[in-house]
C-alpha positions in Angstrom: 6.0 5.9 -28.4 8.7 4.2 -26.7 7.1 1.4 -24.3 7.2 1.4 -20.7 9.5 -0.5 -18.6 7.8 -3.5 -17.4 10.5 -5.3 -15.7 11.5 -4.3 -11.8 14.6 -2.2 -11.6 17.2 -3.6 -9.2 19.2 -1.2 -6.8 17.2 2.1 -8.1 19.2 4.7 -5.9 22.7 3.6 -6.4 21.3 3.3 -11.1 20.7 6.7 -10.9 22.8 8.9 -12.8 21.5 12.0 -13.8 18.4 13.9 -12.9 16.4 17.1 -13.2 13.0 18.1 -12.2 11.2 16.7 -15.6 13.2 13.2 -16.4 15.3 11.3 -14.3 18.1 9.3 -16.2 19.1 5.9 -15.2 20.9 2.4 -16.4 20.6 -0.9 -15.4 22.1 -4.3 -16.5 18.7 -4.0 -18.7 20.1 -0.9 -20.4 18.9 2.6 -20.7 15.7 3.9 -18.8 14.2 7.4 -18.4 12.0 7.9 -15.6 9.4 11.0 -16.6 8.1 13.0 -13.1 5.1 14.0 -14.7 3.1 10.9 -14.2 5.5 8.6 -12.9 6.1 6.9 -15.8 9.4 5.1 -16.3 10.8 4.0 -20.3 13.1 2.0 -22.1 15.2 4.4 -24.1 18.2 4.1 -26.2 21.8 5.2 -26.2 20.7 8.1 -28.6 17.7 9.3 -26.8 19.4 8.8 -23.3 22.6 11.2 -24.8 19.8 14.0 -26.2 18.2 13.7 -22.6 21.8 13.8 -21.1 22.7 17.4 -22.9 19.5 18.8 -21.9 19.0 18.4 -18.6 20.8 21.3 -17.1 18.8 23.6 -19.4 14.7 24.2 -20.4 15.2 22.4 -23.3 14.4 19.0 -21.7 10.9 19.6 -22.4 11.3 19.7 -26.1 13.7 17.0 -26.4 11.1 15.1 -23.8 8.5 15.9 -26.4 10.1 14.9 -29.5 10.5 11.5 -27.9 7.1 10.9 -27.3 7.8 10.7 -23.4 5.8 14.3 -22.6 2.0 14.0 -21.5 -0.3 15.7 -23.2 -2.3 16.5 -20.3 0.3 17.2 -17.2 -0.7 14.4 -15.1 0.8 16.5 -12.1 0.7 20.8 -11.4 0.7 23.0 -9.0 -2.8 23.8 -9.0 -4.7 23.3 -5.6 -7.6 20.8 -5.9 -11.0 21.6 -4.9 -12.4 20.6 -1.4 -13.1 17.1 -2.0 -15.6 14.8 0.5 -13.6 12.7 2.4 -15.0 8.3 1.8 -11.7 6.5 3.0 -9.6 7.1 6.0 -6.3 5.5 6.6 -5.5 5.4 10.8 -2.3 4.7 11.7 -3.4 3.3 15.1 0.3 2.5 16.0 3.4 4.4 15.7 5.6 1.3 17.0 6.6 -1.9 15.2 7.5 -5.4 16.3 10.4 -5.7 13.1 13.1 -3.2 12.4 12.6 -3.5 8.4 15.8 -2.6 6.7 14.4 -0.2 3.9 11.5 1.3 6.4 10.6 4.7 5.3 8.5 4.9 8.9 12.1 3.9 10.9 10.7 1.0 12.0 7.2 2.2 13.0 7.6 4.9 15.2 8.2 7.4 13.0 11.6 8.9 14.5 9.9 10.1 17.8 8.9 8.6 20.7 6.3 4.9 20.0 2.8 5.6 21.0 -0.6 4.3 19.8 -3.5 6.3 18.7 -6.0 6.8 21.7 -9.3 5.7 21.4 -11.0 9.3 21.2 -8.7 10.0 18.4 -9.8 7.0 16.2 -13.6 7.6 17.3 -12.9 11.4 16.1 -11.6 10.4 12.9 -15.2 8.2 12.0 -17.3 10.8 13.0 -15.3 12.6 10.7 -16.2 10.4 7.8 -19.3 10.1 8.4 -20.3 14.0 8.6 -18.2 14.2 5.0 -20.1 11.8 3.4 -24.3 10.8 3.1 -25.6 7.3 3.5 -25.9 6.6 -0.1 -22.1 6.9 0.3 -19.8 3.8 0.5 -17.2 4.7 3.1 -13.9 2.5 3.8 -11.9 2.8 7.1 -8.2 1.1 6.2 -6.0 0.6 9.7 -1.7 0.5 9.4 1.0 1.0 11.4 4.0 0.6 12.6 2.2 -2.8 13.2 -1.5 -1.9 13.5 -2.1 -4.9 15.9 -0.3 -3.8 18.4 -2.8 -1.3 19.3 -5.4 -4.3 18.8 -7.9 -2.9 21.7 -8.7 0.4 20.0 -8.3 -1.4 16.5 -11.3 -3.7 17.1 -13.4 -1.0 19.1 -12.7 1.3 16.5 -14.4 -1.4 13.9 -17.7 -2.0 15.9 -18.3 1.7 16.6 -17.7 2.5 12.8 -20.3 -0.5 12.1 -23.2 0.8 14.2 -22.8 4.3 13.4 -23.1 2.6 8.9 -25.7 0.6 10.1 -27.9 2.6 12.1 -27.1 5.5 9.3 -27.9 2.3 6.6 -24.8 3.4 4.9 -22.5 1.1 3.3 -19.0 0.5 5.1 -15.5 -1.3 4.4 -12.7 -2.1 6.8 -9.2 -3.4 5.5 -5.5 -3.8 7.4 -2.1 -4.4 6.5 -0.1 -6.1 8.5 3.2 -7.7 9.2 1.6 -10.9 10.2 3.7 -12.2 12.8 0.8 -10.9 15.7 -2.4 -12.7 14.6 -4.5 -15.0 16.2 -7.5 -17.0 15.6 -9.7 -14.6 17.5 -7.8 -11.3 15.1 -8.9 -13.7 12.0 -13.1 -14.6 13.3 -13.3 -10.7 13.7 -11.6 -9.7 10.4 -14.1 -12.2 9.1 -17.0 -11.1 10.7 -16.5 -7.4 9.7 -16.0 -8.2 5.9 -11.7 -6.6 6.3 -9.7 -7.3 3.1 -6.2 -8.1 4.9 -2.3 -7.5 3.1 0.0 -9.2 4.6 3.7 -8.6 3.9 5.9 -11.1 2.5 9.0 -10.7 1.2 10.3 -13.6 -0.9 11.7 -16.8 0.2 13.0 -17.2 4.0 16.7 -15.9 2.9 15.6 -12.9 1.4 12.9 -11.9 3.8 14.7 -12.9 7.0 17.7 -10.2 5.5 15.1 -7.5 4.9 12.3 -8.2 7.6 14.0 -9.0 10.8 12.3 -8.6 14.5 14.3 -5.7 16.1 16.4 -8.3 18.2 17.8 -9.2 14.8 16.2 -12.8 14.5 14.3 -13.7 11.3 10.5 -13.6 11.1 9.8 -15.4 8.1 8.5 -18.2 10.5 6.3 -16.1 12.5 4.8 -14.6 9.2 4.2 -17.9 7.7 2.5 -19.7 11.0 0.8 -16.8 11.7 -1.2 -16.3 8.2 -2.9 -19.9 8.7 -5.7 -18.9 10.7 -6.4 -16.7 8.4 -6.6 -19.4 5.6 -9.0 -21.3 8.1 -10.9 -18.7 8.7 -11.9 -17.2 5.4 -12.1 -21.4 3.9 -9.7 -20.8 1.6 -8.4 -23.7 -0.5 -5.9 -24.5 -3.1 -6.8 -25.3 -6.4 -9.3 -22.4 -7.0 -9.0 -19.6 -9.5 -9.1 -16.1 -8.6 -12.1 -15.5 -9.8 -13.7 -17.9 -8.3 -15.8 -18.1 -5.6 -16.3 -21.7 -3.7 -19.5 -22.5 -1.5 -18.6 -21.3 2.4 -16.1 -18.8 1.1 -16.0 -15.8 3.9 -16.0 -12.1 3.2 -12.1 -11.6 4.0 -11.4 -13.4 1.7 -13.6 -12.3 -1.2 -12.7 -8.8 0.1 -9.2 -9.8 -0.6 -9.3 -11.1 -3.4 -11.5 -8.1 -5.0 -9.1 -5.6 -3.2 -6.6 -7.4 -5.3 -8.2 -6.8 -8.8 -10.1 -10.3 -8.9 -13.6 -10.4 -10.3 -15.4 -11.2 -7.7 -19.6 -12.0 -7.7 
């Protein structure tokens, strides 16, 4: 089997090359890579396999060629049959379809989406917990995940949203989780106590040094917000007693629940 690609591939739309619905052909200034649909799997390949790949792509061939490689699943990892009806135990709410930064590579076009900005009204969130709790019984751990745009914009319905979804688990003794991803550049102590209090596992995005994420993570004005992303994050730290010098898996006396949920959301073994 030829191993996977490890390393991250720089400029992936303009190394593309050659494609069809099975394989997707590319090179880098780390060579020859094959990326396989099924599965998502990308591969180091050499000049030989990527010219065999090259010949068949316009024809059903691939498959064989894809086989004879070692790159084809034995299982398809992806087809066109429908699932079953499955319960629903984690909702995502995009409680606001606006955005503070005008990200270069946004997919959402800067949170709103391309239409008008608007956050998601309070009934609508309330709706959406009912929901998951009619799908699932209390011996069910459920997970409510909030995003954006820049979910605390909508902050008000975020945090109602929260202690309405922790009655209904605790008067239903059912088991609940609450996480957010956010830009960072909007919290405040108070955003950090509650987070605490209600157990959230927080993402916060950073990308890089100040150079690199001031180019790709601007406020919509155009000015940097490295600065607001790393000020912001420190209540956090205070909040959830974080300190330096302490392995992942470890868990110091007065640690909080943010961030042992943190850490556990980020593969750390946590007791």
């Amino acid at each position: 089997m030829i191993p996977p690609v490890l390393d991250v591939l720089p400029d992936w739309p303009a190394a593309m090359r050659a494609r069809s619905r099975a394989v997707h052909l590319l090179r880098t200034e780390q060579g020859a890579h094959a990326f396989v649909v099924d599965g998502s799997r990308l591969f180091d390949i050499d000049e030989g396999a990527f010219a065999r790949l090259s010949a068949a792509l316009d024809g059903e061939a691939v498959s064989a060629v894809l086989a004879d490689l070692g790159l084809a699943a034995e299982v398809p990892s992806v087809d066109d049959t429908a699932p079953e009806r499955l319960s629903i135990r984690a909702l995502s709410l995009a409680i606001a379809q606006k955005c503070n930064l005008g990200c270069t590579y946004c997919y959402a076009r800067e949170g709103d989406f391309g239409s008008a900005p608007k956050n998601m009204p309070l009934e609508t969130a309330l709706a959406s917990v009912e929901l998951l709790f009619e799908e699932t019984n209390p011996s069910e751990r459920v997970h409510l995940a909030f995003l954006g745009g820049e979910p605390l914009i909508n902050r008000t319905v975020l945090r109602r949203t929260v202690e309405y979804a922790a009655d209904r688990a605790k008067g239903r003794g059912q088991a609940i989780g609450f996480s957010i991803t956010t830009n960072g550049t909007l919290l405040n102590p108070e955003d950090c106590e509650f987070f605490d209090r209600y157990g959230f596992a927080a993402t916060i995005s950073l990308d890089g040094s100040r150079a690199v994420h001031d180019r790709l993570r601007p406020f919509k004005g155009g000015r940097g917000s490295f600065d607001a992303n790393r000020s912001s994050p420190r209540p956090v730290a205070g909040a959830a007693r974080l300190h330096a010098g302490h392995g992942a898996g470890h868990r110091h006396a007065g640690e909080s629940r943010i961030a042992r949920n943190t850490r556990r959301a980020a593969g750390a073994r946590v007791p």
